[in-house]
C-alpha positions, 0 to 999 in steps of 0.5 A, a space after each residue: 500500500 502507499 507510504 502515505 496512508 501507511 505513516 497515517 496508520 501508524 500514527 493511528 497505531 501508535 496513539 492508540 498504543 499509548 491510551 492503552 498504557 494510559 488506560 490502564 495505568 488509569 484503571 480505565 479497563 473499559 476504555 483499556 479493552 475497546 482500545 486494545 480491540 481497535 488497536 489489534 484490528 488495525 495492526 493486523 489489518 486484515 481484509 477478505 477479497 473473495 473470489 465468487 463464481 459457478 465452477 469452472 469460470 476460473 477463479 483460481 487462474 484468476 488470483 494466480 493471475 493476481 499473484 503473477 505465479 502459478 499457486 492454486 491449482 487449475 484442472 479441466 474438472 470441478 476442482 475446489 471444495 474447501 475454502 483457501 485463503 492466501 496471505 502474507 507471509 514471509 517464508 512460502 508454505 501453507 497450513 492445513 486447518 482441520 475441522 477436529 482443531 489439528 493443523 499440519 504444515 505442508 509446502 505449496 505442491 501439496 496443497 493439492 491433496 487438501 483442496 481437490 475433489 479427486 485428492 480429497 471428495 467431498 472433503 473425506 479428510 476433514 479440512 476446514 480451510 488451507 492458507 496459503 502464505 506468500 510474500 507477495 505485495 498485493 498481501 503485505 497490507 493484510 489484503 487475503 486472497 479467498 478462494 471459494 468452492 463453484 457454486 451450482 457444480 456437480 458437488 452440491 457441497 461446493 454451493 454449501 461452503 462458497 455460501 457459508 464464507 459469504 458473511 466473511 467478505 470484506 469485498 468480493 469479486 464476482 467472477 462470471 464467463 465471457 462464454 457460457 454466458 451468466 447463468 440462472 444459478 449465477 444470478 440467484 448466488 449474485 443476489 447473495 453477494 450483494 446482500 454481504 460484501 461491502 464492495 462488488 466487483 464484477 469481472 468478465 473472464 476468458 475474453 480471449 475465447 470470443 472475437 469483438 463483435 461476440 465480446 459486445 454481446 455478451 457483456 451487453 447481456 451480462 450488464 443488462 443482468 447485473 443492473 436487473 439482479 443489482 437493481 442499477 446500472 452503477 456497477 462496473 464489469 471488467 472485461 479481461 483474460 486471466 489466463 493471458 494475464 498470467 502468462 504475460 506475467 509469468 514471461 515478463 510481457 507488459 504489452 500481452 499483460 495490458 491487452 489481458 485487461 487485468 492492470 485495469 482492475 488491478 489500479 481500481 482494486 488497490 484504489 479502493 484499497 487505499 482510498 475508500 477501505 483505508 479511509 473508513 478503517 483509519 476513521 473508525 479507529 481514531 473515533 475509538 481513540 478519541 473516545 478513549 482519550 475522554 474516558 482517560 482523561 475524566 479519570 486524570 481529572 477526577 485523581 487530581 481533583 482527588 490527590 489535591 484534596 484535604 484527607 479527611 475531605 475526601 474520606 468523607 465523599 468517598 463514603 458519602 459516594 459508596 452509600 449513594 451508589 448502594 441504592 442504585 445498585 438494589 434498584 438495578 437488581 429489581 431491574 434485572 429481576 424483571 428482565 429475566 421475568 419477561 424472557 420466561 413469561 413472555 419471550 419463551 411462551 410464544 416460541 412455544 406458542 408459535 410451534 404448536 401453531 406450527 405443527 397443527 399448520 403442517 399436519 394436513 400438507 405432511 399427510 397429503 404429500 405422503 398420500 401422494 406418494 402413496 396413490 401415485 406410486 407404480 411400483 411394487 411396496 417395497 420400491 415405496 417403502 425405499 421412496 418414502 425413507 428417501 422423501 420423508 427427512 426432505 420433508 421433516 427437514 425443510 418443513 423443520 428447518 424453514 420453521 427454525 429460522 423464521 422463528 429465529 428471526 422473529 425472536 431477535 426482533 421481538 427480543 430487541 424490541 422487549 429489552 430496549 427499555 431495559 438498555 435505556 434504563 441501564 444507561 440512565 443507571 451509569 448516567 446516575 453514576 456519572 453525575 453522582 461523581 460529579 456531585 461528590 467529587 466535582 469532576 464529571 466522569 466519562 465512559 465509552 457511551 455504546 449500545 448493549 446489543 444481543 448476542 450474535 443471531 447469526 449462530 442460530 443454525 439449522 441441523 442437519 435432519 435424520 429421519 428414517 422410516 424402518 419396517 419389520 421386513 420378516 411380515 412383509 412375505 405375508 403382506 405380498 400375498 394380499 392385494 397391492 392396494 392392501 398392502 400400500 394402505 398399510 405401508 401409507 398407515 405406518 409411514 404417517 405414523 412414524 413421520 408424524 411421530 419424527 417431525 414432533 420429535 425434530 419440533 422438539 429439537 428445535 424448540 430446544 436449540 432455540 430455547 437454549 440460545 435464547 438463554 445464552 443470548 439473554 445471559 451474555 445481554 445481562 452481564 453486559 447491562 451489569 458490568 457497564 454499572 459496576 465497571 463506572 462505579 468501581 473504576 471511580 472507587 479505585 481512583 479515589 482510592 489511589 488519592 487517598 493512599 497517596 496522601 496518606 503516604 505523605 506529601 512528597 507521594 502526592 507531590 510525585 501522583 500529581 507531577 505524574 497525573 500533569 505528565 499524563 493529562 499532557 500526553 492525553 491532550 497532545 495525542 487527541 490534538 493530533 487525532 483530531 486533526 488527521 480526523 480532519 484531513 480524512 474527511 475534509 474534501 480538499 484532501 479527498 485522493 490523500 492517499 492515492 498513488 
């Protein structure tokens, strides 16, 4: 990436580093833990360009295109089925992560064995992703390289892992074919794209194949969908042959390497690298430093305020202070006695309500599909009977399964709706803290003001349903001997009976996995609302406390805390100065391009 904005993180880095030291050498441990939290992002600075695309429209020539080596391998056949990710690194190899929690370190020719469908089907061996560590300059500003499974290929696994990376698309590349054109299943997986990357960038491979005249069409066709599936025109196709790119890039040919039209999209990529993800990373992180920088010095404040206060003066407050703050506590208590009430009278009655409502809704389609199956059936019962155990956990699965994540999102609503009011009332809590402070103390104290969010929905999840309809094969002799018609009203009567029977117990399994997460979710939002009290209140404390230790040590200590408390309440001043100028900078429309190469 460019100097520029590399010396503008750094600079970012660095005062972030020192409000982390200040933070807790003030004991500001909420301010410490959001500071460090920006700091580990930036400093690691990672990014998530993911390659999508329907197999064989040649996504892994096209990052080896990007890296101008042949790294990922290539095959005439549906290849990829487990996600690769390429980054920086400065020795070549690649490491192994396995579902069971095992890694294993292998050189970059193996990595064949891992990511293929002829070396490892249907990922027999267990692999959760392979990376891929190069020294590349594309990746030296944590930009990674994400290679995705083919989606609508032979192996259905594939569409399943390319839509399970979506969430983690910073940006993503959207990878269709000059020939064949867009497909059905490109367009239906492009709408999920859309909904998750924060930039798309469309590409038009393997250009070489088509003459001029066919090139016009098929990327008039290919943006007319676009603008359909996207619902404008705004987005930009790049035109380009991944193979030639590489090829010229491999045999050090400019002239082949410009007519490839891959320099193209790789100037608009690194612009919007260094533009438009450095600008908002950089800005995000100084808004957190700044906050910090307030929370730490409403801390200085109230220590010198302390330190130059008369002993007994401020013993007094100190317990004028702790008994104030013993009321708010018990009314906090009520508080969350009655949050834990609403989830279990209200939120937990109508999941249950809602699935007995489910059920009854269910039980006329369940039987008249089996019925169906049964009065259509030509074949002889046992072929039935091998039909049912192959339709019946379909329909227990999608009945069950579509059921499971509407009403996941149903809760989340409902929930956040619910406890706002409590949040509300839990901010009011710490603003009572604060100006008890400044009653007392006469210093106004600061905390990182955020939202108490649930915990993350997204990790409600739908299993993977097992029913199987079994019968007791040893009457199935005598059943032959009587009429056909017989003998597939008995298979239909025990079939109802045993998907009925399997679908409530899947119901229950689903009401038990929502039930649970409703727990957590609710447990995690009440030790947040908790700690956000306690941490203000006893952060207060310990400052105060630090006062009174040092002037009961003497003068000379308290003379020393309050040289120290001026030293950092400089350092403070100075650093949020600093900030909000290149605040400034970023933001201000003279210095839009600061950044640009």
């Amino acid at each position: 990436m460019l100097t520029s904005f590399s010396a503008a993180r750094q600079q970012v880095t660095s005062a972030l580093d020192v409000l982390v030291r200040l933070a807790s050498e003030c004991g500001v441990k909420q301010a410490q833990l959001v500071a460090s939290d920006a700091l580990h992002r930036l400093s690691e600075n990672r990014f998530n360009l993911v390659v999508f695309g329907e197999f064989k429209r040649g996504k892994s020539t096209f990052l080896n295109s990007l890296l101008g080596r042949d790294v990922l391998p290539t095959a005439v056949i549906p290849l990829t089925s487990i996600v690769t990710i390429v980054q920086h690194g400065q020795q070549e190899h690649a490491v192994v992560r396995f579902l069971r929690g095992e890694e294993v370190t292998v050189p970059l020719e193996q990595i064949e064995d891992y990511i293929t469908e002829t070396a490892n089907p249907e990922n027999r061996k267990g692999v959760a992703r392979v990376e891929v560590f190069l020294p590349a300059p594309l990746l030296r500003d944590g930009v990674r390289l994400v290679d995705t499974p083919g989606v609508g290929s032979v192996y259905e696994h594939n569409t399943q892992v390319a839509q399970e990376f979506l969430p983690h698309a910073d940006a993503a590349v959207f990878l269709v074919a000059a020939d064949p054109p867009i497909s059905k299943t490109e367009r239906e997986f492009l709408r999920l794209v859309r909904d998750y990357a924060v930039k798309l960038f469309v590409v038009q491979n393997k250009i070489d194949n088509l003459t001029d005249e066919e090139l016009n069409q098929s990327l008039q066709f290919t943006r007319s969908v676009i603008a359909q599936e996207l619902g404008g025109d705004s987005v930009r196709i790049y035109p380009l042959s991944a193979r030639q790119a590489l090829i010229a890039k491999l045999r050090g040919d400019e002239k082949r390497l410009e007519e490839s039209g891959l320099p193209e999209f790789e100037r608009d990529l690194d612009d919007f690298l260094t533009r438009e993800r450095g600008n908002v990373s950089l800005l995000s992180a100084i808004n957190t430093a700044l906050l910090t920088a307030d929370a730490v010095r409403a801390s200085i404040d109230l220590e010198m305020r302390a330190v130059q206060m008369p002993l007994e003066e401020l013993e007094r407050r100190l317990s004028e202070f702790q008994m104030r703050l013993t009321t708010l506590r018990k009314q906090r208590e009520q508080h969350l006695f009655l949050l834990k009430k609403l989830v279990h009278q209200q939120v937990l009655e109508q999941l249950d309500a809602h699935l007995a409502s489910m059920q009854s809704a269910n039980h006329r389609p369940l039987y008249e599909k089996l019925a169906g199956v049964c009065r259509d059936g030509r074949s002889s019962p046992l072929k039935l009977i091998e039909e049912l155990n192959r339709l019946m956990p379909r329909w227990v699965e999608e009945t069950v399964a579509e059921w499971q994540q509407h009403e996941a999102e149903r809760l989340s609503a409902t929930l956040s709706e619910k406890l706002q009011p409590f949040t509300e009332e839990v901010n009011a809590f710490v603003e009572q803290v604060q100006r008890l402070s400044e009653d007392v103390f006469e210093v106004r104290w600061q905390t990182l003001a955020h939202e108490t969010a649930l915990a993350d929905w997204s990790r409600f999840y739908v299993r993977v349903w097992e029913v199987r309809v079994k019968f007791d094969f040893t009457v199935m002799p005598m059943l032959m001997l009587l009429p056909r018609r017989w003998v597939c009203e008995w298979v239909k009567r025990a079939a109802w009976h045993r998907l009925w029977e399997q679908f409530h117990i899947h119901c229950g399994q689903a009401r038990y996995d929502l039930a649970r997460r409703i727990e957590e979710a609710i447990g995690e939002y009440i030790r947040a609302l908790d700690t956000r009290v306690e941490e203000t209140a006893q952060t207060i404390e310990t400052v105060v406390r630090q006062a009174i230790q040092a002037k009961a040590e003497g003068e000379a200590v308290a003379n020393a805390t309050l040289a120290r408390l001026q030293e950092q309440q400089q350092q403070v001043e100075t650093l949020a100065e600093e900030l909000v100028y290149l605040h400034e900078k970023l933001t201000s429309p003279f210095t839009e391009g600061a950044y640009a190469s």
